[in-house]
C-alpha positions in Angstrom: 6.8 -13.9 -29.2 6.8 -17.3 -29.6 3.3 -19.3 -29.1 3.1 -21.4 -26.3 3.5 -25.3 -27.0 0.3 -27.1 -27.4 -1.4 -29.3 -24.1 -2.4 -32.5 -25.3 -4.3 -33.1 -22.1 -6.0 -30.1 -22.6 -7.3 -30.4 -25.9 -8.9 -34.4 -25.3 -10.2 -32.5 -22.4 -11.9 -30.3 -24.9 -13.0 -32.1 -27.1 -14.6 -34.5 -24.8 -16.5 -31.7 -23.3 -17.6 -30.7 -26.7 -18.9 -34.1 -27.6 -20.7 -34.3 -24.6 -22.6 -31.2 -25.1 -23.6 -32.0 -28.8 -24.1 -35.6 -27.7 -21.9 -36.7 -30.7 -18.6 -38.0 -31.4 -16.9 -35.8 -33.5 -15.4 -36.9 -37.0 -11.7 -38.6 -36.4 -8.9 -36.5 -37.3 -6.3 -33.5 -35.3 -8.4 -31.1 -33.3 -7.2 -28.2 -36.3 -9.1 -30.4 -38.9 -11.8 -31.0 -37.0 -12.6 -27.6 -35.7 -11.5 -25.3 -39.1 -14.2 -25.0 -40.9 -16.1 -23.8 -37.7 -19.2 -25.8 -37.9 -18.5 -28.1 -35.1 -17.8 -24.6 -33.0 -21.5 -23.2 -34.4 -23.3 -25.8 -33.4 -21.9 -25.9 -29.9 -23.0 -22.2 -29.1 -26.2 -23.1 -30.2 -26.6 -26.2 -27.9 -25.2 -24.0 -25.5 -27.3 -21.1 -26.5 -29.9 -21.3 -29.3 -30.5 -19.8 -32.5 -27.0 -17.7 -31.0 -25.5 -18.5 -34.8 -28.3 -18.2 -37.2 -26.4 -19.2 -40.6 -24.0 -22.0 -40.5 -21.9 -22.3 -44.2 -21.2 -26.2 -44.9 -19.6 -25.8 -48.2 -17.8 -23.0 -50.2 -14.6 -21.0 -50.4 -12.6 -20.5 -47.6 -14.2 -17.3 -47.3 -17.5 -18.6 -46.2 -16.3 -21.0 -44.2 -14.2 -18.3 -42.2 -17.9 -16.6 -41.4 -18.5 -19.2 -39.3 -15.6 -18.7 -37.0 -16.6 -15.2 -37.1 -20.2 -15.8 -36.0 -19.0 -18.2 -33.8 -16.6 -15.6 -32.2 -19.5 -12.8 -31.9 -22.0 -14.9 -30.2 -19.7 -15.8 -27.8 -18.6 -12.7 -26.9 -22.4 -11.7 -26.6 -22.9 -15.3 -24.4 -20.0 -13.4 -21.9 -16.3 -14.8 -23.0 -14.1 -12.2 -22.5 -12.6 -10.9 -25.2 -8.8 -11.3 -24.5 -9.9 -15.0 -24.2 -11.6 -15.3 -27.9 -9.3 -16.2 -30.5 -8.5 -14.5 -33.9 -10.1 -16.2 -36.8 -6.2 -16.9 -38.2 -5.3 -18.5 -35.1 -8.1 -21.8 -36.3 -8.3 -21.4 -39.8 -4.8 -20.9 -41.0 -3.7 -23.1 -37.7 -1.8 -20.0 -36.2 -2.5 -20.5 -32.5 -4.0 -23.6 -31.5 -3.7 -24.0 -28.2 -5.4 -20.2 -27.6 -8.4 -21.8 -29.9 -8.2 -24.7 -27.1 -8.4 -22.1 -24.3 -11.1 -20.3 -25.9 -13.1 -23.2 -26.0 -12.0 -23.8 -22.4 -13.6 -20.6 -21.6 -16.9 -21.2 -22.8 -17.4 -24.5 -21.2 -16.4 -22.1 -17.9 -18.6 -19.2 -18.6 -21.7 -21.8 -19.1 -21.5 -22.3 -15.1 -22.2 -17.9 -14.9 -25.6 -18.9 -16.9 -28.3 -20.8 -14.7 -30.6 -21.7 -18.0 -27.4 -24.0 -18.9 -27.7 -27.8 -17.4 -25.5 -29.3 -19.4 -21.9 -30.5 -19.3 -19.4 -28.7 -17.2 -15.9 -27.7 -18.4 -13.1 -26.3 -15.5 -13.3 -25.7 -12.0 -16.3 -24.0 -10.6 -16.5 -20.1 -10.9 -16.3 -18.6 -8.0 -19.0 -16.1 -6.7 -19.3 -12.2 -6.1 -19.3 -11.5 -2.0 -19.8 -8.1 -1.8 -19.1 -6.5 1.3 -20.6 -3.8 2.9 -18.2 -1.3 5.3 -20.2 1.5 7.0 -17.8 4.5 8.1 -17.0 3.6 11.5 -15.8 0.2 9.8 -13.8 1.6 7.2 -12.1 4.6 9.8 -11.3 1.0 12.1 -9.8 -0.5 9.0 -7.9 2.2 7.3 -6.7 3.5 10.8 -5.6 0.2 13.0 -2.6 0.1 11.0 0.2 -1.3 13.0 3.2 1.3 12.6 5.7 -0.6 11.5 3.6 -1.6 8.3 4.2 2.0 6.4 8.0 1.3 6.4 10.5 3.7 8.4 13.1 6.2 6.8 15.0 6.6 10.2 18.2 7.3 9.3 17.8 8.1 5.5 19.4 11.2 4.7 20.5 12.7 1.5 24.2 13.6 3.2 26.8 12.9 0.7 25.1 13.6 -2.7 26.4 16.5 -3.3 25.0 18.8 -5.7 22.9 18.3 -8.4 24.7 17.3 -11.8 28.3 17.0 -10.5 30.1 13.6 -10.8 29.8 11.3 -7.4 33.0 11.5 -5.4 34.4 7.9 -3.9 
């Protein structure tokens, strides 16, 4: 499967939104560098959320630096990402998948607007909201019933004449 191509757009986009909810410009450099070691991502789930990533690794192996995607990816599952949406920990660190690190990022700055103790910069369009409906019976009977006739299809004139019987050859 090959990965989709990377949006350019989509990633300043990003990374604008980011700096605007850490109040910081991030260092210089491609959005892979920037975001690998995960730090940059831990401290935005905690402006976003506090204390969400309690231990934040600044220097080591690439081990320890990997926890911090990994922490990073937990709390915001726990802060209400979907799943499908959060990227594998290969997909940053060993620059796998990019642009599904973008739209995971993307998918935060969307969730935020489900969370009303969150004021801060907005990412994406606005979510939109649950309107549940209530049918009593007599509603539902008019609803399931007032079907127009034509709507379930016909099978006037559909007949099985000239297929023969079963497992012998077709005869044209």
């Amino acid at each position: 499967m090959p990965l989709q191509s990377r949006d350019k757009e989509l990633e300043k986009e990003v990374v604008e939104w980011v700096e605007a909810v850490l109040g910081e410009k991030l260092p210089p450099g491609n959005f892979e560098d920037v975001f690998k070691d995960g730090v940059v991502l831990c401290n935005l789930i905690n402006k976003i959320q506090p204390n969400s990533v309690k231990k934040i690794q600044t220097s080591g192996g690439s081990f320890k630096l990997m926890e911090n995607i990994q922490r990073f990816q937990e709390a915001i599952k726990k802060y209400g990402v979907p799943h499908e949406e959060i990227f594998q920990t290969a997909d940053l660190f060993e620059r796998r998948n990019i642009h599904q690190v973008v739209l995971c990022i993307y998918s935060l700055g969307r969730i935020t607007q489900k969370h009303p103790e969150y004021t801060g910069p907005r990412l994406g369009p606005k979510m939109a909201d649950e309107q549940k409906r209530e049918w009593d019976e007599d509603q539902q009977r008019q609803l399931r019933d007032g079907q127009i006739g034509l709507q379930m299809g016909q099978n006037k004139g559909a007949t099985q004449a000239g297929l023969g019987a079963l497992g012998q050859t077709r005869h044209m």
